[in-house]
C-alpha positions in Angstrom: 51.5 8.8 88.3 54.5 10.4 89.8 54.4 13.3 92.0 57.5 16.8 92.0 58.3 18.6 95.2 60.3 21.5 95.1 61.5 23.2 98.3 62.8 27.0 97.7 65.4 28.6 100.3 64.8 32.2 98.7 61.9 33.5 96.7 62.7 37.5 95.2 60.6 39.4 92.6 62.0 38.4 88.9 64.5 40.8 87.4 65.5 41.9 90.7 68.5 41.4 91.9 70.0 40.7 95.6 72.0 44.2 95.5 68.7 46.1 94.0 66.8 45.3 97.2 69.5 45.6 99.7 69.2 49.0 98.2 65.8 49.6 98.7 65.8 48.4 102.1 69.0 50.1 103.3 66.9 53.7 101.7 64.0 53.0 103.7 65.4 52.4 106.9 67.5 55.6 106.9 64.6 57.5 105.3 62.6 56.2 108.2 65.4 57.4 110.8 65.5 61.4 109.2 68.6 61.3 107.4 67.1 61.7 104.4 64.9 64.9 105.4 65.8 67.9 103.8 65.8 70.4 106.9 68.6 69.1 107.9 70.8 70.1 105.0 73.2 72.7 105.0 73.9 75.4 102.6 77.4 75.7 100.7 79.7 78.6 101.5 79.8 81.4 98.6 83.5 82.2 99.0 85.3 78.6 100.1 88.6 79.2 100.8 89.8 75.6 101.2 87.8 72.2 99.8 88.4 69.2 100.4 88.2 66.1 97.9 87.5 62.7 98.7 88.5 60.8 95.9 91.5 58.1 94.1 94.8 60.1 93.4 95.1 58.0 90.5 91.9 58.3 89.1 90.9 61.4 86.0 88.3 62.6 88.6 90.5 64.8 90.7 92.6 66.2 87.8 89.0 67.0 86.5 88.2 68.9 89.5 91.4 70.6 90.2 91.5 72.0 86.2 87.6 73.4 86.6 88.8 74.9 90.1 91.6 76.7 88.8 89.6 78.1 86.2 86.7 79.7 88.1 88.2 80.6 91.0 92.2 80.2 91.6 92.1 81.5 94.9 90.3 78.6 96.7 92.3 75.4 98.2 91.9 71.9 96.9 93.1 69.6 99.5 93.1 65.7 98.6 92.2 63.0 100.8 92.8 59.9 98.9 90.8 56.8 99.5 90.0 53.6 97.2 86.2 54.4 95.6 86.4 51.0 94.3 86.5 47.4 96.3 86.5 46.1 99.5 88.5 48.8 100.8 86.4 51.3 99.2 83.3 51.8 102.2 85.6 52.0 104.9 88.1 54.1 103.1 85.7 56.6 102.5 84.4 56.5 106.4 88.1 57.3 107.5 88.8 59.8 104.8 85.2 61.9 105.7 86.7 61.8 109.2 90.3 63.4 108.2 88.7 65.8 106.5 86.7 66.8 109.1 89.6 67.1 111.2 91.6 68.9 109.1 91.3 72.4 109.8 89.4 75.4 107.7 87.8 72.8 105.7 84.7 74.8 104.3 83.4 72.0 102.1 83.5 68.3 101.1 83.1 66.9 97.8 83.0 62.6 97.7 83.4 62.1 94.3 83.9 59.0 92.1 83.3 58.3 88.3 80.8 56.9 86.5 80.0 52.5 86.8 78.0 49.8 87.5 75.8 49.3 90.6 78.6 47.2 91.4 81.2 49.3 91.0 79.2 52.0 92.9 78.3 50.1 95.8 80.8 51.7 98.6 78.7 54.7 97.9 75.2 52.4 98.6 77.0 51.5 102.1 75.3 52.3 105.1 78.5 53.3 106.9 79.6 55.4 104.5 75.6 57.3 105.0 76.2 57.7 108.3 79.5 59.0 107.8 78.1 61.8 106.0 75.6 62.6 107.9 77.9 62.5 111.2 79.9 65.1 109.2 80.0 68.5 110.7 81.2 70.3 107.5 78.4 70.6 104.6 79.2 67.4 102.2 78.2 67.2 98.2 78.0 64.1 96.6 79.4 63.3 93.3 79.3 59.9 92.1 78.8 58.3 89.1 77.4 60.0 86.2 73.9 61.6 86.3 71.9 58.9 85.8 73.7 57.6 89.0 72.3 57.8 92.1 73.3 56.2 95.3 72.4 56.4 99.1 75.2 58.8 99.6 73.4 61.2 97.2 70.0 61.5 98.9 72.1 61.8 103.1 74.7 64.7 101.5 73.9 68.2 102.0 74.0 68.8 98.1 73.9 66.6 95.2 76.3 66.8 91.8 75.1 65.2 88.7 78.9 64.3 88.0 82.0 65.6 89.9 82.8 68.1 87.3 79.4 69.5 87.8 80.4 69.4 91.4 83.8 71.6 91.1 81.4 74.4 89.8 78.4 74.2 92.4 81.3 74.5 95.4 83.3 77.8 93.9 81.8 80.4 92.5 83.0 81.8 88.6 85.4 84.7 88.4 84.7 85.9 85.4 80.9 86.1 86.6 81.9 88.1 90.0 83.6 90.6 87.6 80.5 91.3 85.7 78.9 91.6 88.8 81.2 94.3 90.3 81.2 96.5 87.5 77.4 96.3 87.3 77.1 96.8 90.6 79.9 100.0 90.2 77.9 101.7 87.1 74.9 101.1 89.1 76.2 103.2 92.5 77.4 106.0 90.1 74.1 106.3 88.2 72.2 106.3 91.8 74.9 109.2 93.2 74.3 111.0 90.2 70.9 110.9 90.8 70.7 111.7 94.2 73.1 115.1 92.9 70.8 115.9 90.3 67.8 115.9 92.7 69.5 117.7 95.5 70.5 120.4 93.1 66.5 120.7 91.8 65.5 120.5 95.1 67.9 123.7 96.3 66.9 125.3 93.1 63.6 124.9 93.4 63.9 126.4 97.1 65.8 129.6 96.3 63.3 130.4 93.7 60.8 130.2 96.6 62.5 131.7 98.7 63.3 134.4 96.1 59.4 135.0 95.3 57.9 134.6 98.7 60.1 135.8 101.8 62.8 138.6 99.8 62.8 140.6 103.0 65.1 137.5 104.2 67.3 137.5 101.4 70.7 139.2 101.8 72.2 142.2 100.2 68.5 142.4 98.3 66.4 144.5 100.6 68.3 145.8 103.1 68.7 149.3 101.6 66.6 151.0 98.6 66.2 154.7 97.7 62.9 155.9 98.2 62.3 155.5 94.3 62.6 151.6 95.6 66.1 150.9 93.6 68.7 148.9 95.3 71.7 149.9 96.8 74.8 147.3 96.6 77.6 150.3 95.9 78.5 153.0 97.3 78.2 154.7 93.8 74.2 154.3 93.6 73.6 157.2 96.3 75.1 160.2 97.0 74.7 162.8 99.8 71.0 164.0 101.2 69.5 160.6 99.3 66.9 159.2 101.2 67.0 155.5 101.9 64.7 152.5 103.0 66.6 150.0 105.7 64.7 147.0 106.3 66.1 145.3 109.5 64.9 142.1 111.2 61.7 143.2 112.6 60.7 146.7 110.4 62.0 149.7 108.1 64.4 152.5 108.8 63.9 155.6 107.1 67.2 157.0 106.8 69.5 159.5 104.4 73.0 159.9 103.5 75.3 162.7 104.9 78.1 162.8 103.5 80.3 161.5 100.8 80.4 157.3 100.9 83.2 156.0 101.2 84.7 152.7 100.0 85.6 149.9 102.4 89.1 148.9 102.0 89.8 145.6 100.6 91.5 143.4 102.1 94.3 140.9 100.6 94.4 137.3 101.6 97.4 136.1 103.6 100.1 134.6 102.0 100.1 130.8 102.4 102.9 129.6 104.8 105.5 127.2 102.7 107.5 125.2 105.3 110.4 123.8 103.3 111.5 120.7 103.8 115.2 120.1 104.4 116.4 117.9 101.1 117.3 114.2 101.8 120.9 113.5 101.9 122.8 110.0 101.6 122.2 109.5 105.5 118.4 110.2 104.9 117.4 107.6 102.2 113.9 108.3 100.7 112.5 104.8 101.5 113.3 102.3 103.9 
């Protein structure tokens, strides 16, 4: 009868592997430590006027973003900040490329994008400096790595998450062709709401002459000022003649009064000629524009 002995340096769950639990742990600590916790994140600017992109010069990502950029919304700024998203060189790369950007001035965004891979591949964004380099950013950061499947620890400490980084390009500027649409809704809607506002005014000014008209007519001018005793109304001088009687309501009663005399007619008079100051005619020394 023989006996077996087996001394193990490392025991981990089956189907687990070493990079898998690194993972986990490296989530929980920083979970534990708030960078996680969604009060802290930031909203993006509407209008961005310049954006920088962490990413490979050399990889399709950027072209990506710059072609989706330029086709929503031209006016905003791409600026690269090239860094390796792959390798040894990849984690601290990306530290020193977040702090460039954050020197760089009128940055209004950061996008930290990389393509689709492996865990392996991905792993600079599973780095816990590269986390804290986020976090320690001062301008709002979206994450966009991998595909959407993909999810790293730079994913749950940026401001904003992008499924992929194309997705990203559209969540940072806004569509043109949308704003348009926008304006001239927001155009027909002003001129239906003036028109409104005319139409009710002009009910509303109506509606108080005809009061006015049925209920106080002493106060309306040229209407009861002067009658003839039969009660017509006088508004020319050919309605009466000499020895008529006539009413005159004033402010606070009637006049009884009566015409001597023939009326007469006022004069009319003629509006003054508009003055025309002419303008001396430019000459070769007097150019039109400058």
């Amino acid at each position: 009868r023989g006996e077996l002995q087996i001394v193990a340096d490392l025991v981990q769950p089956e189907g687990v592997g070493e990079l898998h639990i690194r993972l986990l742990q490296l989530k929980a600590k920083l979970e534990a430590e708030g960078l996680f916790d969604p009060s802290r994140k930031r909203p993006l600017p509407k209008f961005p006027k310049r954006v920088a992109v962490i990413t490979s010069r050399t990889g399709a990502v950027w072209h990506d973003i710059q072609n989706i950029v330029r086709r929503r919304y031209p006016l905003v700024e791409l600026v690269l900040v090239h860094t390796p998203v792959q390798g040894d060189q990849a984690p601290p790369g990306v530290v020193s490329a977040l702090q460039t950007a954050n020197q760089v001035s009128d940055i209004d965004v950061i996008i930290v994008a990389r393509g689709g891979g492996s865990l392996e591949e991905l792993w600079a964004f599973n780095e816990e400096a590269v986390a804290r380099a986020i976090h320690a950013s001062r301008i709002p950061v979206v994450s966009a790595v991998g595909h959407e499947t993909d999810v790293t620890i730079a994913d749950y400490v940026a401001d904003v998450r992008a499924p992929t980084p194309s997705a990203a390009a559209e969540l940072v500027v806004p569509d043109r062709l949308a704003l348009k649409r926008r304006l001239v809704e927001l155009q027909e809607a002003s001129h239906s709401l003036v028109a409104e506002q005319v139409r009710q005014a002009r009910d509303l000014l109506r509606h108080s002459l005809t009061r006015l008209d049925h209920e106080a007519p002493d106060v309306v001018p040229l209407r009861q000022l002067e009658r003839t005793r039969d009660g017509r109304l006088v508004q020319h001088t050919s309605d009466v003649q000499a020895g008529d009687a006539l009413g005159i309501q004033v402010a606070d009663g009637k006049v009884d009064a009566q015409v001597v005399g023939t009326p007469t007619i006022a004069p009319q008079v003629k509006p003054a000629a508009p003055r025309i100051r002419r303008l001396k005619a430019p000459t070769e020394q007097m150019p039109l524009f400058r």
